[in-house]
TORPA-4810 file (N, C-alpha, C, O; in nm, 3 decimals):
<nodes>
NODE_1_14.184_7.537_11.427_14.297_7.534_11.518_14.382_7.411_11.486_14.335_7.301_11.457_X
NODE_2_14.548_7.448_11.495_14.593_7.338_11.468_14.666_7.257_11.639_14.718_7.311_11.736_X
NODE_3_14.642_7.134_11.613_14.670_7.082_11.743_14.790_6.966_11.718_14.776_6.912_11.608_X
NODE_4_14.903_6.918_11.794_15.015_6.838_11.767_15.038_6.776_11.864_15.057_6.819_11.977_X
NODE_5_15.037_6.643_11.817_15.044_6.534_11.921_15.162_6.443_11.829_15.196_6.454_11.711_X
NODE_6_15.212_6.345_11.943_15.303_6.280_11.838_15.203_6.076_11.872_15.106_6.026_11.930_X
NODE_7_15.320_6.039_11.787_15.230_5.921_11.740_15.340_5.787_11.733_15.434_5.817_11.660_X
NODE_8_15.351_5.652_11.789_15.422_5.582_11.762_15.408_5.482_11.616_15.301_5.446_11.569_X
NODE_9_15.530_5.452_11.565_15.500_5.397_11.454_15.431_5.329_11.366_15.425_5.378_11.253_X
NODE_10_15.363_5.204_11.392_15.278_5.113_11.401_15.151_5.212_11.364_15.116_5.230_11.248_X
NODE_11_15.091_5.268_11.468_14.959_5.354_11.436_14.977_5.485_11.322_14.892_5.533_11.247_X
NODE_12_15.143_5.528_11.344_15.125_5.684_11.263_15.145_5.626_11.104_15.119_5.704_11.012_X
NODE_13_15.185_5.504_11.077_15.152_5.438_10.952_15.056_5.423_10.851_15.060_5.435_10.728_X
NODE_14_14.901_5.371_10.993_14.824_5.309_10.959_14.771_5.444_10.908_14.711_5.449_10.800_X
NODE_15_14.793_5.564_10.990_14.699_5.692_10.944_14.715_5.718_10.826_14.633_5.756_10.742_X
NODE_16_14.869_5.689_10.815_14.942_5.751_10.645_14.880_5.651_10.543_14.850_5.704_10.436_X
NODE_17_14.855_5.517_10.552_14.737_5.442_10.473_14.625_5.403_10.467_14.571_5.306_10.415_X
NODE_18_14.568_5.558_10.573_14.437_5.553_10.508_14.329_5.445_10.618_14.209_5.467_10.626_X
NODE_19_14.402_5.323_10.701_14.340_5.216_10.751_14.291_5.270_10.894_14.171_5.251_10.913_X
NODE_20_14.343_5.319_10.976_14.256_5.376_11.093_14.242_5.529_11.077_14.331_5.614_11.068_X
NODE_21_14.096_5.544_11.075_14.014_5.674_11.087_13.937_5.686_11.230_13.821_5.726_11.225_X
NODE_22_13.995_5.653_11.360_13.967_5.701_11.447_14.049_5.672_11.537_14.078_5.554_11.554_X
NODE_23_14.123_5.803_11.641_14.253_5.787_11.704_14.172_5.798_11.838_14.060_5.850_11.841_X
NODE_24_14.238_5.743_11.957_14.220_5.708_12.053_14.243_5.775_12.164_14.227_5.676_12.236_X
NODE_25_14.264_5.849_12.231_14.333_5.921_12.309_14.278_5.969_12.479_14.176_6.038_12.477_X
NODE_26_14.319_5.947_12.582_14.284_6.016_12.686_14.192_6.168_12.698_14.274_6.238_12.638_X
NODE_27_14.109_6.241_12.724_14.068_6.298_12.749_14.092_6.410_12.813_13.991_6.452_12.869_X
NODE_28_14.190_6.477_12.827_14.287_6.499_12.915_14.239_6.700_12.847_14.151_6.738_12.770_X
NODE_29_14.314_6.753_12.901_14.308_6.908_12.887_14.334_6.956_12.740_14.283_7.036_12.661_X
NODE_30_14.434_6.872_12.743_14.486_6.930_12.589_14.389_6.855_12.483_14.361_6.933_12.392_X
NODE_31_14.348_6.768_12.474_14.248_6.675_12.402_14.100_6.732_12.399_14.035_6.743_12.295_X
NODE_32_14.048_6.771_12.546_13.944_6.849_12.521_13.964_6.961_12.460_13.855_7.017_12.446_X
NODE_33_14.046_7.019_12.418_14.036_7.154_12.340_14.004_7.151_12.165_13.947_7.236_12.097_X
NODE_34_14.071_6.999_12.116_13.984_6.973_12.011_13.841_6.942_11.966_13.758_6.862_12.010_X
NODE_35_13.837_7.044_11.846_13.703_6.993_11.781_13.654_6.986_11.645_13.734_7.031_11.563_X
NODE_36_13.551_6.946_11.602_13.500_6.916_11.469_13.598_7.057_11.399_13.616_7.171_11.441_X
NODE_37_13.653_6.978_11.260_13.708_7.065_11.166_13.856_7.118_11.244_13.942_7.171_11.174_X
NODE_38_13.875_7.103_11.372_14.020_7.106_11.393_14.116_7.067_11.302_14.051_7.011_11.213_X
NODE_39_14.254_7.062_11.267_14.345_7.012_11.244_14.452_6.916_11.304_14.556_6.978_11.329_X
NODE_40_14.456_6.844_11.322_14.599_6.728_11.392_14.746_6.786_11.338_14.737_6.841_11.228_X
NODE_41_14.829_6.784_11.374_14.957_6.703_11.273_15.039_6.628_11.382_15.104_6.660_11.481_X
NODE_42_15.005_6.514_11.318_15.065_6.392_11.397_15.236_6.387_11.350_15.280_6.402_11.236_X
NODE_43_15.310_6.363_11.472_15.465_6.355_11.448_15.473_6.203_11.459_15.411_6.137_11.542_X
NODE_44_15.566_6.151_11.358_15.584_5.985_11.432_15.686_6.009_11.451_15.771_6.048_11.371_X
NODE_45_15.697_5.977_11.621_15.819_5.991_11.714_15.920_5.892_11.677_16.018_5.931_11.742_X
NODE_46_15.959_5.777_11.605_16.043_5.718_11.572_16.113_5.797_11.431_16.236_5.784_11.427_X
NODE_47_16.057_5.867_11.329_16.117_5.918_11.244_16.080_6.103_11.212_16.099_6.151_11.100_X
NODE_48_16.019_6.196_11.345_15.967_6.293_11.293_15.907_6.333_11.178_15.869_6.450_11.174_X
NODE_49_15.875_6.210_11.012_15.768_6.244_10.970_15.651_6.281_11.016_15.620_6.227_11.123_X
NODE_50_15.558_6.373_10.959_15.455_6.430_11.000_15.314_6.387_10.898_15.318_6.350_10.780_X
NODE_51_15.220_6.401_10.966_15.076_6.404_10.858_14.959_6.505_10.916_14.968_6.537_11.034_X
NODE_52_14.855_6.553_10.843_14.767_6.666_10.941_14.652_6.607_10.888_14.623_6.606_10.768_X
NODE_53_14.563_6.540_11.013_14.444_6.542_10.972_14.320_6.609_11.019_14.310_6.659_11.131_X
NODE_54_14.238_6.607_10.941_14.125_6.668_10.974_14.049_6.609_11.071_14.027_6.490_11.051_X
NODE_55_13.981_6.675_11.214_13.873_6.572_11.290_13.755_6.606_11.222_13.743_6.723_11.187_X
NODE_56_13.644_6.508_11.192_13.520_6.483_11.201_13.441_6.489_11.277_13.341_6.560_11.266_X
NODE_57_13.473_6.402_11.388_13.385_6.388_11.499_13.454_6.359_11.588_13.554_6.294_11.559_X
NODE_58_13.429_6.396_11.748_13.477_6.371_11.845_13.391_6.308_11.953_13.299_6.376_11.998_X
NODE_59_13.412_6.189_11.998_13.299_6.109_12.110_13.408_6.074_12.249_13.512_6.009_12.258_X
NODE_60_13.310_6.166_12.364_13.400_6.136_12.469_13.296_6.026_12.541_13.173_6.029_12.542_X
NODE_61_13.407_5.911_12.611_13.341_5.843_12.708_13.386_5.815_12.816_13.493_5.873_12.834_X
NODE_62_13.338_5.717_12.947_13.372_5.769_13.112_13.526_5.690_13.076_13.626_5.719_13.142_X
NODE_63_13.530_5.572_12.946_13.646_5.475_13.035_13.668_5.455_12.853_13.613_5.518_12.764_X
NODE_64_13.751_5.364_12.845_13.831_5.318_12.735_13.748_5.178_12.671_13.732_5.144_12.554_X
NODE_65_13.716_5.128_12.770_13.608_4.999_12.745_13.485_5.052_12.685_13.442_5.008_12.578_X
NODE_66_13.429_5.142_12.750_13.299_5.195_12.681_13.340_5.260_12.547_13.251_5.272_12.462_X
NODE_67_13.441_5.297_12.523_13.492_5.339_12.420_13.485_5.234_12.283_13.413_5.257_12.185_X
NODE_68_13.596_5.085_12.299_13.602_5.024_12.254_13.486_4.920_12.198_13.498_4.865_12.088_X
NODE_69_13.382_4.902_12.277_13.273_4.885_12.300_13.216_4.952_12.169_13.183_4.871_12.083_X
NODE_70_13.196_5.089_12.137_13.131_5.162_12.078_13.194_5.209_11.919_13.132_5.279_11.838_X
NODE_71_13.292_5.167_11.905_13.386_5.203_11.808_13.399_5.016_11.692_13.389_4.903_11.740_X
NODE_72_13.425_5.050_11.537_13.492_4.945_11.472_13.619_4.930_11.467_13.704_4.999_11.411_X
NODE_73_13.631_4.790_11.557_13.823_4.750_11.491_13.864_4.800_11.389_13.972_4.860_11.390_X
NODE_74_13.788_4.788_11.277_13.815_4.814_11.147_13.896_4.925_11.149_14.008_4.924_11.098_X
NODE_75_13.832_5.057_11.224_13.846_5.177_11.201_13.928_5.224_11.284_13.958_5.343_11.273_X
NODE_76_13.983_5.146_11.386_14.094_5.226_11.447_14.256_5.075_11.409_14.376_5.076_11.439_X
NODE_77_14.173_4.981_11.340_14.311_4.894_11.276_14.358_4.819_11.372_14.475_4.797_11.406_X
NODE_78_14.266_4.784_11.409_14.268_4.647_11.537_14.232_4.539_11.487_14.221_4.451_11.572_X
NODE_79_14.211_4.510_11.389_14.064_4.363_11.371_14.179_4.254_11.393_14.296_4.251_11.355_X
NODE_80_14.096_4.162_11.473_14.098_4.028_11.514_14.190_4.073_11.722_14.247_3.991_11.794_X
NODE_81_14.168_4.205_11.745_14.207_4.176_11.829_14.117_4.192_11.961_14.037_4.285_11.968_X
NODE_82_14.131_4.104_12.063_14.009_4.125_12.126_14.001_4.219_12.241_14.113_4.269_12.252_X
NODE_83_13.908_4.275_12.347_13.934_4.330_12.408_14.028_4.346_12.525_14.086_4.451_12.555_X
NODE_84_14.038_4.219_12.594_14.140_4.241_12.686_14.277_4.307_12.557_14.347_4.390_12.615_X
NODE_85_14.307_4.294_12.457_14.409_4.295_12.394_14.420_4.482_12.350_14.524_4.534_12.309_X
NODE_86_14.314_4.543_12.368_14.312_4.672_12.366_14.303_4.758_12.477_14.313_4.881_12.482_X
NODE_87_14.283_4.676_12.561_14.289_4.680_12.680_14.422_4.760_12.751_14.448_4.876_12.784_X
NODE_88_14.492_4.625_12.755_14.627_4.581_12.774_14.707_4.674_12.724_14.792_4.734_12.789_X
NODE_89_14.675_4.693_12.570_14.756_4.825_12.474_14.782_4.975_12.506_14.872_5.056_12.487_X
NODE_90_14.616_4.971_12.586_14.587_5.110_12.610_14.636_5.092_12.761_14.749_5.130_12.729_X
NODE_91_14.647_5.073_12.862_14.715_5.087_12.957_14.850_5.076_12.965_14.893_5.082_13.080_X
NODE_92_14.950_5.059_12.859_15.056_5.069_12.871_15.117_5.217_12.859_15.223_5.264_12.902_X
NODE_93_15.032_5.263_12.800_15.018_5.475_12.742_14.948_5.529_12.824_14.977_5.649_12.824_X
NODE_94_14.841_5.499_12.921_14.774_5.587_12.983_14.716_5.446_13.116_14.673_5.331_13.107_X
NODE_95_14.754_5.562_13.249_14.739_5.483_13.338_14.556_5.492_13.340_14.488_5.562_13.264_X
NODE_96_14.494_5.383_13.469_14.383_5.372_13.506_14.300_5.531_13.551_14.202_5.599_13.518_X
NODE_97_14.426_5.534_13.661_14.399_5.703_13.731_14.342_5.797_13.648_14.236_5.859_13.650_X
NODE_98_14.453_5.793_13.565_14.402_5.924_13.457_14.284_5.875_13.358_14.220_5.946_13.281_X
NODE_99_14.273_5.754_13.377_14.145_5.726_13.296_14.022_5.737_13.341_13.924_5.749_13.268_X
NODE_100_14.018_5.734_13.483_13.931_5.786_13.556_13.896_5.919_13.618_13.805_5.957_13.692_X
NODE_101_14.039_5.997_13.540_13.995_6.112_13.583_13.891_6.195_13.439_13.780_6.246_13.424_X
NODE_102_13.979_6.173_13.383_13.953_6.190_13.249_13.869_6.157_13.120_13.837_6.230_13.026_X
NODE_103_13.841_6.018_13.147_13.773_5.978_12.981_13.825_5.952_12.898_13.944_5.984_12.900_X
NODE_104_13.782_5.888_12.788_13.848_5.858_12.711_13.746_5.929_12.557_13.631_5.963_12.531_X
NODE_105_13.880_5.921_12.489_13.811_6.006_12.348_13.850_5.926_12.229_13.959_5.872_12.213_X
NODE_106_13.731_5.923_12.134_13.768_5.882_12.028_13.779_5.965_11.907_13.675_5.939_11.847_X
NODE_107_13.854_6.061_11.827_13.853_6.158_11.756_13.841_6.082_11.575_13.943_6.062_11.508_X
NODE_108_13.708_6.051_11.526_13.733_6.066_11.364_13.810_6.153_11.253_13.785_6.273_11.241_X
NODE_109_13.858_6.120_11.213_13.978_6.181_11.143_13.984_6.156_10.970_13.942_6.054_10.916_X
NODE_110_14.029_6.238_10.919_14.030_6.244_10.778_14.157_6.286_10.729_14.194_6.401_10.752_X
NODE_111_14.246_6.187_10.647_14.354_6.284_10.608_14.360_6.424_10.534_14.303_6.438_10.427_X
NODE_112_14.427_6.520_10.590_14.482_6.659_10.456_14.529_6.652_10.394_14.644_6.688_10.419_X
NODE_113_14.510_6.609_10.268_14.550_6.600_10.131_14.625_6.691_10.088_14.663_6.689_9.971_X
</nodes>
């Protein structure tokens, strides 16, 4: 199944080089419908380029902290930043509410070549 979400610049970059292999996202209705071997194609909303990647793996958790917690900077292209600082990031895109209604997901990803 192919699924389309869009993506702000900064991150829909990092996907296009390869540096974060795991996207972040609320938990939400449309998010639970992905799964292993799905398809993405991410839009970056500043220039409608597109990319489609493949998910790997999908890990849902109650909150964004337990998330972060469980995940490498490396791999979602954070390093050196600390948690309040992902924190902070992620509540500017997705309120508390819905984080509590919802969960938070971390989707592994592979580019389509």
């Amino acid at each position: 199944m192919l699924h389309k979400m869009g993506l702000y610049e900064e991150p829909f970059q990092s996907i296009v080089a390869g540096k974060k292999v795991i996207e972040i996202r609320l938990n939400d209705e449309k998010r639970q419908a992905v799964q292993v071997d799905d398809l993405i194609e991410f839009t970056n909303l500043s220039t409608d380029e597109q990319v489609i990647v493949r998910v790997l793996e999908r890990q849902a958790f109650n909150d964004f902290q337990s998330l972060y917690e469980n995940v490498s900077l490396e791999q979602i292209d954070c390093i050196g930043w600390t948690m309040n600082d992902l924190l902070k990031a992620t509540y500017t895109i997705y309120s508390r509410e819905s984080e509590k209604q919802f969960g938070a997901l971390a989707l592994t990803i592979e580019r389509n070549l």
